[in-house]
Each structure stands twice: as structure tokens, then as C-alpha cells.
N, C-alpha and C positions, 0 to 999 in steps of 0.2 A: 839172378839175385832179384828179390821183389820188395819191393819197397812196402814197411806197414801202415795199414790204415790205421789215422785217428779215428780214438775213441769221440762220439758226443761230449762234449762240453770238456774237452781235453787242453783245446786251448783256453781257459778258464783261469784267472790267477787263482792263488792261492791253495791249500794242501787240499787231497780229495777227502770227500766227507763219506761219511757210514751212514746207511738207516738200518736202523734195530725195527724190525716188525713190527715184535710187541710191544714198541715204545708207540708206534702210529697207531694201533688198534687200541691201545689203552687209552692216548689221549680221544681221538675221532669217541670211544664209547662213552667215555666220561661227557666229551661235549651231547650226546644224543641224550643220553640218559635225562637229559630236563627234557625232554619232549616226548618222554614215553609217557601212554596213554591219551595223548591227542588224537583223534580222528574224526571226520568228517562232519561228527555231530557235532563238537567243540566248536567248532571256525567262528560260532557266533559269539562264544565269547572270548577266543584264542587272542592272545596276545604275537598275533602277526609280523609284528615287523622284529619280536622277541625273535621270533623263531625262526627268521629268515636270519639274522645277524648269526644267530647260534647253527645254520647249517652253512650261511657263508663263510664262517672260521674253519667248519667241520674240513669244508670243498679247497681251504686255503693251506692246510696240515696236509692233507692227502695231493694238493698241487707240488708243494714243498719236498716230498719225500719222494712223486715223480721224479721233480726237476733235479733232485741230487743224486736219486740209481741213476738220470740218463747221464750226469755230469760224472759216475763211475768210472 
């Protein structure tokens, strides 16, 4: 008889959570979408630190829906 292994984040209080895909890809595109048509030539007049907060939220959605498939 073999004892089972815990899952990642199994000892975790609280009920397991879901991630819907296209609920990640929907949000992450909506946050990109204000930063299409920026490139290289822009920087000079880019609003920088706009655009660092708006991919640090992007990088925080997509940390979040790791951290709840490994908590599955």
C-alpha cells in the first residue's frame, strides 16, 4: 500500500480555486492593449514609468493564475 503524494499548495487553507484561460488572456490583453504601437522610437517621449506599472499588473495577473493551477 503506497501512501499519496500532496499536491502543491494542498496544504493551503481554504476551497481550491479555478483559472478560466480566457479570463487571463482577456484580462493580460486588455492591460497590453494601451501600449500597442510603442516602440523604440517613442522612449523619447513614452510615458515610462506608465508603462512599467501597466506590464507590472500584466506580470502580477499572470503570477496569480500560476500560483492558483500550482495551488490545484
Amino acid at each position: 500500500m503506497s501512501t499519496p503524494i500532496p499536491r502543491p499548495g494542498q496544504h493551503l487553507p481554504g476551497p481550491p480555486q479555478t483559472v478560466d484561460p480566457a479570463q487571463i488572456h482577456a484580462e493580460v490583453d486588455q492591460l497590453l492593449a494601451g501600449l500597442d504601437g510603442v516602440g523604440p522610437a517613442d522612449f523619447g517621449d513614452a510615458d515610462l514609468p506608465g508603462q512599467a506599472r501597466v506590464l507590472e499588473r500584466a506580470h502580477e495577473v499572470l503570477v496569480q493564475a500560476l500560483a492558483t493551477v500550482d495551488k490545484i
